[in-house]
C-alpha positions in Angstrom: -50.3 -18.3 -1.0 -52.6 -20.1 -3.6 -53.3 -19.3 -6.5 -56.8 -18.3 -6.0 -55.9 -15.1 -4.9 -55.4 -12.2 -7.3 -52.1 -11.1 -7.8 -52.8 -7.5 -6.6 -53.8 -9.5 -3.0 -50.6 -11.8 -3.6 -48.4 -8.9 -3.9 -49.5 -7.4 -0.5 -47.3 -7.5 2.7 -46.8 -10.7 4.7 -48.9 -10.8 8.2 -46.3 -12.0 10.7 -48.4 -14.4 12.4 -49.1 -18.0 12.9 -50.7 -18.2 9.7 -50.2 -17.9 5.8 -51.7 -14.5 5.3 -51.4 -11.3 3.0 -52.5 -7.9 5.2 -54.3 -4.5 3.8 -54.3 -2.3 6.2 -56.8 0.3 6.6 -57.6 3.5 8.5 -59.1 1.4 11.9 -59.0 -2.0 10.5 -56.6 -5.0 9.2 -57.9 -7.2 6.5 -55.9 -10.4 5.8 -56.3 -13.2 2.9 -55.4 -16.2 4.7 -54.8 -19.7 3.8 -54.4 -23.0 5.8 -53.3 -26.3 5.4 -55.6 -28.9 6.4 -54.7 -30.0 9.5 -54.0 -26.4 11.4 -54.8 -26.3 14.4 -54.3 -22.6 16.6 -54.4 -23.0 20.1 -57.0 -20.9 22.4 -56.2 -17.3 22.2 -57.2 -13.7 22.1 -57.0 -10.6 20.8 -57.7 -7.0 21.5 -59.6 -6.7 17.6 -63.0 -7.0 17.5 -62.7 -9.6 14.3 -65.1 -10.7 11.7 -64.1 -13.0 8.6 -65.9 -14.9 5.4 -64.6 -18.6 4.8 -64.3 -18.5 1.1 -63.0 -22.2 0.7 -63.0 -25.1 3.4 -64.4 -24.6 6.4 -63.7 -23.4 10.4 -64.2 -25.3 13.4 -64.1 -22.3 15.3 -64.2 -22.7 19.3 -65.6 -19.8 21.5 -66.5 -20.2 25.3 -66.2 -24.1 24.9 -68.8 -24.2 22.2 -67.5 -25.5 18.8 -68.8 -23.7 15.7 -68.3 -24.4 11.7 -68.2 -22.2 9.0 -67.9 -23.3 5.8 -67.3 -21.5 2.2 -69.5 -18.4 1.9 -70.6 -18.3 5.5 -69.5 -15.7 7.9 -68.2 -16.0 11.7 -67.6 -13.3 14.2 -65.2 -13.3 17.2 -65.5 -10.7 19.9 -62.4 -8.4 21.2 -60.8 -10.0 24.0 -62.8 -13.4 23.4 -60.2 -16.3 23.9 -61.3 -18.4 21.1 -59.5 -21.8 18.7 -59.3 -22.7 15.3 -58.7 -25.4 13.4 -59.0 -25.9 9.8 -59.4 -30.0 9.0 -59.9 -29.3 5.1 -57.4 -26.3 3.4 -59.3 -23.5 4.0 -59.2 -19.7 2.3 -61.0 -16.9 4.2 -61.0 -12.9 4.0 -60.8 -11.8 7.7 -61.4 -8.1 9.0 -59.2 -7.4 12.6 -60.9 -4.3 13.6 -59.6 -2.1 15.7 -61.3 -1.1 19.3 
């Protein structure tokens, strides 16, 4: 985890996932301080959160119903429940995401 992140955030529980990511769970929602190497790539997917997330360094190529998307530091990005969507991260990237709950 870099060292951009508070230690408070550092100190929070791993999120087992295919990512680098700290969770803080809340009453309806996950949020998670993730990180990425540039060059990440995650492969289509979905999920049963309705997820929304703020790229706080680097930037998303974020791919939803073929259409390719990026979101760079500052900008936010939302992806629907059950949505299959891709990511891939060709600078390191930082973001805040919010997984919540249906």
């Amino acid at each position: 985890m870099p060292a951009r992140y508070p230690d408070k955030i550092k100190s929070l529980p791993l999120f087992d996932g295919r990512f680098e990511a700290r969770k803080l769970s809340a009453e309806n929602c996950d949020v998670l301080f993730a990180s990425y190497p540039a060059g990440t790539s995650i492969e289509p997917h979905s999920h049963s959160t309705d997820n929304h997330g703020v790229i706080t360094r680097g930037e998303l190529i974020l791919t939803i119903n073929g259409e390719q998307q990026c979101h760079k530091a500052g900008e936010w990005y939302h992806v629907p429940a059950n949505v299959e969507h891709a990511a891939e991260f060709r600078v390191a990237t930082e973001e805040i995401e919010f997984w919540f709950k249906a």
